[in-house]
DRENKE-764646 format. One line per field, with one value per atom (N, C-alpha, C): residue number from 1; residue in three letters; atom name; x negated, y negated, z negated. Coordinates in Angstrom, 3 decimals. Atoms other than C-alpha are relative to their C-alpha. Example, Ala and Ser with C-alpha at 12.3 -4.5 7.8 and 13.67 -1.06 7.14 Angstrom:
# DRENKE-764646
seq <- c(1	1	1	2	2	2)
type <- c(ala	ala	ala	ser	ser	ser)
atom <- c(N	CA	C	N	CA	C)
x <- c(-0.890	-12.300	-0.900	0.820	-13.670	0.770)
y <- c(1.190	4.500	-1.200	1.190	1.060	-1.090)
z <- c(0.000	-7.800	0.000	0.060	-7.140	-0.730)
# end
This chain:
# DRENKE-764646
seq <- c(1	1	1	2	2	2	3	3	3	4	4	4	5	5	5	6	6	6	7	7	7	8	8	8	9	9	9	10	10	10	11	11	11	12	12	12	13	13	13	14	14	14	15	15	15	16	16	16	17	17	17	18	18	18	19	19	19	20	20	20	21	21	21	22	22	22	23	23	23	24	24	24	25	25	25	26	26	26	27	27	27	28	28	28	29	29	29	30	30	30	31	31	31	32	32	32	33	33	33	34	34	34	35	35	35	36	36	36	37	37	37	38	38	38	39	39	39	40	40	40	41	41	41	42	42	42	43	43	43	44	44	44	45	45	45	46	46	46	47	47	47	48	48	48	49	49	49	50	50	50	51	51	51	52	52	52	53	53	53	54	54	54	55	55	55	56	56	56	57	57	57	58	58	58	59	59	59	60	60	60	61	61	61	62	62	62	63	63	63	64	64	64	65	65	65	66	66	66	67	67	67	68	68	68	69	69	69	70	70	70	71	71	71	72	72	72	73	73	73	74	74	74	75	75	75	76	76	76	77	77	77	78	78	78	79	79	79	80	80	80	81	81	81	82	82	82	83	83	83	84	84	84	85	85	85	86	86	86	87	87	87	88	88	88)
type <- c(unk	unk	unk	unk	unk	unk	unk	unk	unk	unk	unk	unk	unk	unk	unk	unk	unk	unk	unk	unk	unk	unk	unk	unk	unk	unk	unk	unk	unk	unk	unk	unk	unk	unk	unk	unk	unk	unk	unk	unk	unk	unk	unk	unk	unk	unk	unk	unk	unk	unk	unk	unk	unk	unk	unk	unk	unk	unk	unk	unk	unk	unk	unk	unk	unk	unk	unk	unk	unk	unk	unk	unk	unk	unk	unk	unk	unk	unk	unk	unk	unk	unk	unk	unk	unk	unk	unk	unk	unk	unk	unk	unk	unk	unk	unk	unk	unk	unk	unk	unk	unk	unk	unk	unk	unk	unk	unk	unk	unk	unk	unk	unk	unk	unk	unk	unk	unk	unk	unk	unk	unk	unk	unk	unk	unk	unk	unk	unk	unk	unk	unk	unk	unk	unk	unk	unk	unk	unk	unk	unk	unk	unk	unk	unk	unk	unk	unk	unk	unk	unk	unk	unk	unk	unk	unk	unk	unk	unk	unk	unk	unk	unk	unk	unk	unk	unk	unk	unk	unk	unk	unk	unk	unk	unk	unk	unk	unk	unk	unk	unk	unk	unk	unk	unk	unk	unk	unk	unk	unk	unk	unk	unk	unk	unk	unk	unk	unk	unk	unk	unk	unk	unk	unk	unk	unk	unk	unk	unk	unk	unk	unk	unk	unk	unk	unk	unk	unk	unk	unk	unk	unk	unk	unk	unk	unk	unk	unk	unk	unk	unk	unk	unk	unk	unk	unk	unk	unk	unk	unk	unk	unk	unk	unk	unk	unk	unk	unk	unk	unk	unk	unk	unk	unk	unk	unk	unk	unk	unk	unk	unk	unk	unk	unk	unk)
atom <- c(N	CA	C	N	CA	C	N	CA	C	N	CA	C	N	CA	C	N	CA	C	N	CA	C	N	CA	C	N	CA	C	N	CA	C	N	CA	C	N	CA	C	N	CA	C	N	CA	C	N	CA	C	N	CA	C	N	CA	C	N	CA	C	N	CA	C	N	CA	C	N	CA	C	N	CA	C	N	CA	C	N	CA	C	N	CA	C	N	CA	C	N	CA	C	N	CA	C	N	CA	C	N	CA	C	N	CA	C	N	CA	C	N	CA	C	N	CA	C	N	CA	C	N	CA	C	N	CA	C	N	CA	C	N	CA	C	N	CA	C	N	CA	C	N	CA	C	N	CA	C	N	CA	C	N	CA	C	N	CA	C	N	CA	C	N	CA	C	N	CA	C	N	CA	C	N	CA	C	N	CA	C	N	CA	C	N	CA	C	N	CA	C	N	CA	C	N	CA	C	N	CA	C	N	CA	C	N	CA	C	N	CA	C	N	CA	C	N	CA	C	N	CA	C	N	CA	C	N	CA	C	N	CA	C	N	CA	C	N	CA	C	N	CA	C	N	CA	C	N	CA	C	N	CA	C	N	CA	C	N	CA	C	N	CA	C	N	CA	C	N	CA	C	N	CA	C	N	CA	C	N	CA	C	N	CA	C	N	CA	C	N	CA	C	N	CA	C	N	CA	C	N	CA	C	N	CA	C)
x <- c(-0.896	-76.878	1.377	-1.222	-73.722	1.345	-1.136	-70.297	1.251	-0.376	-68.251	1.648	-1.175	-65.076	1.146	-1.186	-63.252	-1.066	0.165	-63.345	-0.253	-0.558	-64.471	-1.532	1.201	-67.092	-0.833	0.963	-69.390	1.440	-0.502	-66.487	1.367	-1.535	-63.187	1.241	-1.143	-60.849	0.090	-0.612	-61.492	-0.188	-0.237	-61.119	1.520	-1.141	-58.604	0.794	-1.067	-56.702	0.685	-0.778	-56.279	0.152	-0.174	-55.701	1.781	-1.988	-52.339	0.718	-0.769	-51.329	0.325	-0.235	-51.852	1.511	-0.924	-49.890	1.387	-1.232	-47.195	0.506	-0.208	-47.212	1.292	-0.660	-46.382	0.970	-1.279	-43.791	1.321	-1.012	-41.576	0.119	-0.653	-41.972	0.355	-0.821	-41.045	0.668	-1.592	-37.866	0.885	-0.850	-37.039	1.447	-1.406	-34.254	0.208	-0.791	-33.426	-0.900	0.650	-33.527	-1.305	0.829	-36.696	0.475	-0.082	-36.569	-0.630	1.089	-38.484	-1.563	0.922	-41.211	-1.397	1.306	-43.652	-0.297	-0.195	-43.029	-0.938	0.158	-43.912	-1.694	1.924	-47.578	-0.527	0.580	-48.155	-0.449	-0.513	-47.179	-1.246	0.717	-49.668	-1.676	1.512	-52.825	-0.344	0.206	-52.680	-0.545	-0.097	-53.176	-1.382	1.291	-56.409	-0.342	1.049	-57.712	-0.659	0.043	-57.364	-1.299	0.708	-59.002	-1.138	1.201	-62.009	-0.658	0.881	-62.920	0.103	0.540	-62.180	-1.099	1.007	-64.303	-1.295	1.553	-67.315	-0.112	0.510	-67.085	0.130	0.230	-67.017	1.621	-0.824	-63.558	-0.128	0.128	-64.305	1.355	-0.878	-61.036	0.052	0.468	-62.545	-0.525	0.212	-64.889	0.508	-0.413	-62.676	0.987	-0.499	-60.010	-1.039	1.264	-63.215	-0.192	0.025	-63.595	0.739	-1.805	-60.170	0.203	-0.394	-59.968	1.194	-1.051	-57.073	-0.276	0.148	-56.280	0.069	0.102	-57.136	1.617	-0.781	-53.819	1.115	-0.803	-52.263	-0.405	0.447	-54.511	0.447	-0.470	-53.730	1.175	-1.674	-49.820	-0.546	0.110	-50.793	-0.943	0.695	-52.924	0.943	-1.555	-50.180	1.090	-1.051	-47.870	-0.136	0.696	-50.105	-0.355	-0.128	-50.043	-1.844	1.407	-54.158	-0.452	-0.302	-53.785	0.924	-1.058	-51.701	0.192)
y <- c(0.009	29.075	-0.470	0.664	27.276	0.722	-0.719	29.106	-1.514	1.028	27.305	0.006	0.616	25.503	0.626	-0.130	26.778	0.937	-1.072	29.986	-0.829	0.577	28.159	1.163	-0.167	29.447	-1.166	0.929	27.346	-1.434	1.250	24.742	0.305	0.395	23.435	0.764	-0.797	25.254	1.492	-1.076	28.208	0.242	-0.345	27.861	0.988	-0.828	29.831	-0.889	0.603	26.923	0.001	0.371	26.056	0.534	-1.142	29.383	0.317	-0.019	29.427	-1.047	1.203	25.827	0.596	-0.068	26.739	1.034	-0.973	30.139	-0.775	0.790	28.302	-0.873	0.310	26.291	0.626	-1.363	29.186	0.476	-0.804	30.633	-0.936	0.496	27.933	-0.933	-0.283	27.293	0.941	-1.662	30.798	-0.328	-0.526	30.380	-0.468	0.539	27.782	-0.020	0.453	26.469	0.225	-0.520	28.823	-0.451	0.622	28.296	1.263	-1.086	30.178	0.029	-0.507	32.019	1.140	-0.911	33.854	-0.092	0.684	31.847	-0.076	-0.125	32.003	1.234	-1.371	35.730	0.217	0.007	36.021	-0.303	0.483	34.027	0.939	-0.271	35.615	1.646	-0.900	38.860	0.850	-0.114	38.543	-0.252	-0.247	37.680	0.572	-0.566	38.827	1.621	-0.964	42.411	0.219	0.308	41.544	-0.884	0.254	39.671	0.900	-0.952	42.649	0.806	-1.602	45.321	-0.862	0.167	43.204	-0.245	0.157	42.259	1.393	-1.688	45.914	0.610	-0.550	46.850	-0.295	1.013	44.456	0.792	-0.442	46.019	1.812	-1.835	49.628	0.726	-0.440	50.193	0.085	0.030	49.072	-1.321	0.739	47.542	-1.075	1.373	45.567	-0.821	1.145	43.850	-0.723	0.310	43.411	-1.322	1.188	41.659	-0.950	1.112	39.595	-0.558	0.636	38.549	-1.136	1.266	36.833	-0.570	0.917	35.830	0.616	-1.052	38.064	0.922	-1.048	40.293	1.247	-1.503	44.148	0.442	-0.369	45.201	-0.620	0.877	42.378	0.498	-1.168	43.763	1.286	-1.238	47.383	-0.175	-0.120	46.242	-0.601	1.060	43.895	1.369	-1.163	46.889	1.209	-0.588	49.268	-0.359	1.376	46.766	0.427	0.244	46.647	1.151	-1.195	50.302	-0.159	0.295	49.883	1.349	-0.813	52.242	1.184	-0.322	54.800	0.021)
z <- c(-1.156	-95.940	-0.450	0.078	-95.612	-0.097	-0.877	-94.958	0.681	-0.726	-92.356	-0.681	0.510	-93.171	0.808	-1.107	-90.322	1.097	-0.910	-87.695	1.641	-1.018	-84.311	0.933	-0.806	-81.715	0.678	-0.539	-79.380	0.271	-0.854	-77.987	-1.104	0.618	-80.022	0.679	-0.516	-77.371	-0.220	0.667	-78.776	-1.358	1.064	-82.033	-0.344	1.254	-84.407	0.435	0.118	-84.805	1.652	-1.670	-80.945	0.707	-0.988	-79.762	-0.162	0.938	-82.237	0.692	-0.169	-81.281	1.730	-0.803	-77.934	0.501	0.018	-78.201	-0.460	0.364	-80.019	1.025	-1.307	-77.255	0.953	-0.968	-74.969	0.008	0.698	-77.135	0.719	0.485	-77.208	1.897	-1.282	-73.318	0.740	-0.255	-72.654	-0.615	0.810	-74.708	0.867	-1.090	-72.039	-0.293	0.238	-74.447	-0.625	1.443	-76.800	-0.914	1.219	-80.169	-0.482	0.014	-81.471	-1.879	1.049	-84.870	-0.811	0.714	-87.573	0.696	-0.487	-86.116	-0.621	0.840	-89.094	-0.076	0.280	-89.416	0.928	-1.561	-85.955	0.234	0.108	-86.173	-0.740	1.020	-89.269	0.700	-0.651	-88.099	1.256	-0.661	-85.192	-0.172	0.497	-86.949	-1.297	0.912	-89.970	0.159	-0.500	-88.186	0.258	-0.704	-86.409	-0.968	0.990	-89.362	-0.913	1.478	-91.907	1.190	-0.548	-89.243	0.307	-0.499	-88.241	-2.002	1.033	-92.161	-0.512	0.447	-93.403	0.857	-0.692	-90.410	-0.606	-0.090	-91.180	-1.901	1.595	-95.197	0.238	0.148	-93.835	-0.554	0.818	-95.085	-1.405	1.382	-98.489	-0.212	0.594	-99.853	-0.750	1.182	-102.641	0.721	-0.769	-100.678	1.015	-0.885	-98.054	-0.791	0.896	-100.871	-0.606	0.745	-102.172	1.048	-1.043	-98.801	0.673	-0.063	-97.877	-0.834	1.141	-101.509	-0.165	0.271	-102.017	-1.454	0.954	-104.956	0.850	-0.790	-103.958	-0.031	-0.066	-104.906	1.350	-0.796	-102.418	1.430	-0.994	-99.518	0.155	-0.167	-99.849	0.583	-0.445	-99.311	1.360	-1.787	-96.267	0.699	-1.020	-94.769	-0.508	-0.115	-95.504	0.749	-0.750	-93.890	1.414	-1.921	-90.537	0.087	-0.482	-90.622	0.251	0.068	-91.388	-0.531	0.861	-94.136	-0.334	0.716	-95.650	-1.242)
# end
């Protein structure tokens, strides 16, 4: 079995990527002008949250595999799920 290159479901509009672009989108016509800022923070911020809790989910709350998963060091996980209030 293969693993896929990229997070998409049945149709391109909802992929990962074109849910962000889209959102980004959104953002920055809601600012309707203003300047926008801490903009990467902000993306990051918002998936990084809901990435950690569905792969810790899918490993049972196993940390390691969860960092073997993302490709992450365990120690780097623990802080990012600490972070997103995942953990204590």
């Amino acid at each position: 079995m293969t693993k896929p290159d990229s997070i998409q479901t049945n149709s391109d509009t909802h992929s990962l990527s074109k849910c962000v672009e889209v959102n980004v989108q959104n953002y920055f016509e809601d600012l309707d002008g203003e300047e926008a800022s801490n903009l990467y923070e902000l993306v990051i911020s918002q998936v990084e949250k809901p990435l950690f809790q569905v792969v810790l989910n899918q490993y049972k709350g196993n940390i390691t595999r969860t960092a073997q998963a993302l490709g992450l060091n365990r120690g780097t996980v623990l802080g990012r799920l600490k972070k997103c209030g995942l953990v204590r």
